[in-house]
Backbone as CSV, one residue per row, in Angstrom:
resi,resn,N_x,N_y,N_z,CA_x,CA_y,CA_z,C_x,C_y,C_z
1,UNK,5.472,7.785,-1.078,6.181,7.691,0.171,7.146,8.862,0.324
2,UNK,7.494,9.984,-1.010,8.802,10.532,-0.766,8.085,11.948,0.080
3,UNK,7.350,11.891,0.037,6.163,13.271,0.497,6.500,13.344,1.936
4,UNK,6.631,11.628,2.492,6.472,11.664,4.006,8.039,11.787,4.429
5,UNK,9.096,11.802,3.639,10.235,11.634,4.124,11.217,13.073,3.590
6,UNK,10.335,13.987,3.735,10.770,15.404,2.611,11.757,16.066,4.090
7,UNK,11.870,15.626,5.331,12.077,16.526,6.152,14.245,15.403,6.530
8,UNK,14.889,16.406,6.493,16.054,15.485,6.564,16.412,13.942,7.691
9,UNK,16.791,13.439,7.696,16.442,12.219,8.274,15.521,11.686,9.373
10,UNK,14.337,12.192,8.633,13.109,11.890,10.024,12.182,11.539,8.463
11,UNK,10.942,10.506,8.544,9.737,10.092,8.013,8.663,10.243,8.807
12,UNK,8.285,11.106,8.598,6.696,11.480,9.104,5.272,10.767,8.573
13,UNK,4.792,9.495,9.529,4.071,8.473,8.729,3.162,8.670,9.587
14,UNK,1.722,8.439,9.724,0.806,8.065,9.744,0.735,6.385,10.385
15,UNK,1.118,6.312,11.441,1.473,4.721,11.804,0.159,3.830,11.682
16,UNK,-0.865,4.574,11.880,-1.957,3.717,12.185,-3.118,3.273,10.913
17,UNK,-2.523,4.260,9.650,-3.613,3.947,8.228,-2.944,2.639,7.919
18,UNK,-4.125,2.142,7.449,-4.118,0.692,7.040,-4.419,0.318,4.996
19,UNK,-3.589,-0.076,4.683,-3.238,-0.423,3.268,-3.349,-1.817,2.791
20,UNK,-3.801,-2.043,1.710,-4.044,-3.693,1.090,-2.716,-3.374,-0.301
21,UNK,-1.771,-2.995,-0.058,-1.322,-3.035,-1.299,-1.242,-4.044,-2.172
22,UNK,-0.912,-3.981,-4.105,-1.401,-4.625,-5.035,-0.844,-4.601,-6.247
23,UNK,-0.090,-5.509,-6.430,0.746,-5.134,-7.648,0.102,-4.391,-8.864
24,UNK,0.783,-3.455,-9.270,-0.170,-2.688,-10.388,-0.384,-3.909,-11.364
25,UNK,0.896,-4.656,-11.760,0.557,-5.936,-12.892,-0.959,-6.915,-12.953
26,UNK,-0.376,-7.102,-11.418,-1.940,-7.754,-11.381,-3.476,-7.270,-11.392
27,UNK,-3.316,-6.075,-11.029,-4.286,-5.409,-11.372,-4.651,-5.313,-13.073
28,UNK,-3.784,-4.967,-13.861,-4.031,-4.997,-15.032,-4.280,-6.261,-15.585
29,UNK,-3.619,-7.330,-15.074,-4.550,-8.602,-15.572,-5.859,-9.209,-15.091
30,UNK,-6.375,-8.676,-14.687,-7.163,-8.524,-13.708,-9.095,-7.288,-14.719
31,UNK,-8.021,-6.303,-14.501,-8.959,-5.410,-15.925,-9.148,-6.109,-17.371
32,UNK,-8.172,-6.753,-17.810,-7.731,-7.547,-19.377,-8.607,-8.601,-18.964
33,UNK,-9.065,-9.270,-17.959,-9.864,-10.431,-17.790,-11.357,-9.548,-18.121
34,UNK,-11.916,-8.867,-17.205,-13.099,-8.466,-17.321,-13.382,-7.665,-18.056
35,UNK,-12.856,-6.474,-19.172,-12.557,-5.445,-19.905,-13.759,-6.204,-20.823
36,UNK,-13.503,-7.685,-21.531,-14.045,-7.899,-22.630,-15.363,-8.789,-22.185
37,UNK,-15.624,-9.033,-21.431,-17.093,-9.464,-20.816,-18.242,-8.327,-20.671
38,UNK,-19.369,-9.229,-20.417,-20.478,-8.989,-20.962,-21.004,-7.385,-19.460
39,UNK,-21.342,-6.576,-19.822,-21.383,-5.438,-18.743,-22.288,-6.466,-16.952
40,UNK,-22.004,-6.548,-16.006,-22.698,-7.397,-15.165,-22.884,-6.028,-13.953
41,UNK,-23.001,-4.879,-13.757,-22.857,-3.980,-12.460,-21.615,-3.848,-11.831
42,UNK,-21.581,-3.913,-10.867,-20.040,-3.699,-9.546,-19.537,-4.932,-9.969
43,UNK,-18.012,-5.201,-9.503,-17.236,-6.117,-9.683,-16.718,-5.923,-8.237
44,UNK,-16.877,-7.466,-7.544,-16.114,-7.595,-6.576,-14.801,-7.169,-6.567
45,UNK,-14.523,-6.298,-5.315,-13.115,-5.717,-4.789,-11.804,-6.562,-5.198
46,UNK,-10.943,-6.114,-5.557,-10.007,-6.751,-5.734,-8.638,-6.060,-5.062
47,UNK,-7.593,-6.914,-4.227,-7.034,-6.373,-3.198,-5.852,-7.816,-2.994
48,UNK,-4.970,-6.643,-2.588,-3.187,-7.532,-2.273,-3.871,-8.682,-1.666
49,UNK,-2.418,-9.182,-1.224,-2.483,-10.334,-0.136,-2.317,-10.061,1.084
50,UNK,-1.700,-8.851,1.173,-1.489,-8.364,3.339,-2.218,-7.052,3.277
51,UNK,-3.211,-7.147,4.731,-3.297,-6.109,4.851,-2.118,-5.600,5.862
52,UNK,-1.730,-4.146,5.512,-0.268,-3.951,6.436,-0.738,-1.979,6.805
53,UNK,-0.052,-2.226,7.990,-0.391,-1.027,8.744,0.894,0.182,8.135
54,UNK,0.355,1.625,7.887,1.782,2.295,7.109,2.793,2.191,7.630
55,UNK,2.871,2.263,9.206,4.424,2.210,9.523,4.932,0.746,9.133
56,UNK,4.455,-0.215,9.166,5.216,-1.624,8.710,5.734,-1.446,7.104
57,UNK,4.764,-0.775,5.902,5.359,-0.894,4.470,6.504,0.501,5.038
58,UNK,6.727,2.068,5.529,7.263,2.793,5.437,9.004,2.105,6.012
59,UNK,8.658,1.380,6.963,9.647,0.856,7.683,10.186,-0.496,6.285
60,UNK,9.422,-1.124,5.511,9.975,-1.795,4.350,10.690,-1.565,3.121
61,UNK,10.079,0.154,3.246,10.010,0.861,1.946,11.869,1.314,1.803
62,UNK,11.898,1.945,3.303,12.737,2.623,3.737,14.525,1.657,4.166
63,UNK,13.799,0.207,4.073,14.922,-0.440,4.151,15.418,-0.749,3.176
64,UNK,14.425,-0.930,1.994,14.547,-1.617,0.681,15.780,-0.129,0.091
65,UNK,15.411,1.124,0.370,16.115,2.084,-0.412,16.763,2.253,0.188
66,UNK,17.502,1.483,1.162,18.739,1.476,2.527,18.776,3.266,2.641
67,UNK,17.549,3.341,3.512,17.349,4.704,3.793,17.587,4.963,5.450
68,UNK,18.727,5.891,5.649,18.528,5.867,7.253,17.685,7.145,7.721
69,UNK,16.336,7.065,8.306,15.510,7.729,8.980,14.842,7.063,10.011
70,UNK,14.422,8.767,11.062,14.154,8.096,12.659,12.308,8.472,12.108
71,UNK,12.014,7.643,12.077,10.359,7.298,12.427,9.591,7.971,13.405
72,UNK,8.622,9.263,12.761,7.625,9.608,14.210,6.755,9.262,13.328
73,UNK,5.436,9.347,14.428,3.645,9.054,13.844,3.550,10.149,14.338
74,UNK,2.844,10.487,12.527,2.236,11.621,12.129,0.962,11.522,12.807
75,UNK,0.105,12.229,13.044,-1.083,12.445,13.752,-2.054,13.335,13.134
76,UNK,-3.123,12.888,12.290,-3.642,14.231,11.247,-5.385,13.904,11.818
77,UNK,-5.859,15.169,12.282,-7.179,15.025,13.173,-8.007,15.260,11.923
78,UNK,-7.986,14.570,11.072,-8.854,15.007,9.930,-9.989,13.009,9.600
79,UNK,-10.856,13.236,9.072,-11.863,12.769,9.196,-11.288,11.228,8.011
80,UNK,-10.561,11.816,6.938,-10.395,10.525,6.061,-9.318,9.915,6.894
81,UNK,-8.361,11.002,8.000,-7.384,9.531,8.393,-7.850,8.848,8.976
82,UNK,-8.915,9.334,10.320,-9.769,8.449,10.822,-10.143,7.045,9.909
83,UNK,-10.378,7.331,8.882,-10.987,6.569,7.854,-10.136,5.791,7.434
84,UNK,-8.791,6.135,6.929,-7.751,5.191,6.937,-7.172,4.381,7.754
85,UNK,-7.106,4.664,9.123,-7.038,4.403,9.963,-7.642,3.146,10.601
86,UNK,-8.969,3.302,9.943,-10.092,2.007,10.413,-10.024,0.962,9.316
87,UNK,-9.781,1.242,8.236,-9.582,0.466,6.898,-10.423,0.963,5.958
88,UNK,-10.590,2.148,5.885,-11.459,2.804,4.945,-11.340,2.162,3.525
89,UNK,-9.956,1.895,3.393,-9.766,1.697,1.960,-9.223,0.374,1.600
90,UNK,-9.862,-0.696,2.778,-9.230,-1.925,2.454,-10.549,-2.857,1.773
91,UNK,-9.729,-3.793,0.895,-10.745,-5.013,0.630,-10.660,-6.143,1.046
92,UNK,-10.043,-6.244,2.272,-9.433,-7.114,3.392,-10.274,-8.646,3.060
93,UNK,-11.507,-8.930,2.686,-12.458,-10.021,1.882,-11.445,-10.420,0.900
94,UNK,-11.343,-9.634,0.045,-10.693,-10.254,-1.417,-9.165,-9.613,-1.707
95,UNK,-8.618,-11.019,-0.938,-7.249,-10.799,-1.211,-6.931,-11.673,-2.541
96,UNK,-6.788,-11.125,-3.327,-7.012,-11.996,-4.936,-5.117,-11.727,-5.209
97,UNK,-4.599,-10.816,-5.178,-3.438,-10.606,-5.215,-2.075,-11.317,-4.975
98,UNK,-1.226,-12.111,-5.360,-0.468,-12.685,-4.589,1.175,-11.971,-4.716
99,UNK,1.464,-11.104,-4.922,2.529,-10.802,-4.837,2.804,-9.398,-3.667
100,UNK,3.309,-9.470,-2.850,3.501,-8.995,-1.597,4.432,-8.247,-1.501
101,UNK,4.201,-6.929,-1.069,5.234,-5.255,-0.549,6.177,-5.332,-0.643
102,UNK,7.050,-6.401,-0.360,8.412,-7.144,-0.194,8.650,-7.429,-1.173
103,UNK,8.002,-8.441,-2.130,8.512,-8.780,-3.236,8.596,-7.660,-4.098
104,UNK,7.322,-6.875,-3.963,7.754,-6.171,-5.163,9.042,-4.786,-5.023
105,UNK,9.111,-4.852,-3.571,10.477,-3.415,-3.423,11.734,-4.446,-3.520
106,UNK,11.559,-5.579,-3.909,12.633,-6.506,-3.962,13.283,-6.397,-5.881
107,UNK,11.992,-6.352,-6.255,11.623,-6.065,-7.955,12.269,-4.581,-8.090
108,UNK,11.713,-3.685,-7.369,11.605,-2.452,-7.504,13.276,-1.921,-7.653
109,UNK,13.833,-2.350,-6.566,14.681,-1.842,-5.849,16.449,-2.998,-6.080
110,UNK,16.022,-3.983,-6.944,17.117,-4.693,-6.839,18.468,-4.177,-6.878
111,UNK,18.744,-3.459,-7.593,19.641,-3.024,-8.332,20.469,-1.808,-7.488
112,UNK,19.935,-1.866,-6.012,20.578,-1.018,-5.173,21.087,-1.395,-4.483
């Protein structure tokens, strides 16, 4: 996120890519489950509990680090934002995940 906020109090986001975020933890319990089983091909997607559009986590991210910046949408004519954009990279099916953007910048970030 600090990539998009490099310019002094403005965040330059991408409002419209779409994200399944996922606790890294659970992900790793998740690998530790199947790691020691028998080889079976692809493994169903595994994916948060929200799917959330970037400006909603940037606008979470940014409160959690009581950050004051004015919000534009970035606009990038390139072919993967398109792609992000549509949910290129979601597993919106398998929300296996239960710990949510919030909780974890709540984890992340307590101590501020």
């Amino acid at each position: 996120m600090g990539a998009f906020t490099l310019l002094p109090g403005l965040a330059l986001i991408p409002f419209d890519w779409q994200f399944q975020p996922v606790d890294a933890s659970e992900v790793a319990q998740r690998l530790a489950a199947v790691v020691p089983a028998q080889p079976s091909g692809t493994r169903e997607d595994f994916g948060g509990p929200q799917v959330r559009d970037f400006k909603s986590i940037a606008q979470a991210w940014l409160s959690a680090r009581k950050l004051k910046r004015r919000m534009a949408n970035l606009r990038l004519p390139f072919k993967f934002s398109r792609q992000f954009a549509e949910g290129g990279l979601l597993a919106s099916g398998h929300r296996q995940g239960t710990i949510t953007f919030e909780r974890w910048l709540a984890q992340k970030y307590r101590s501020m």
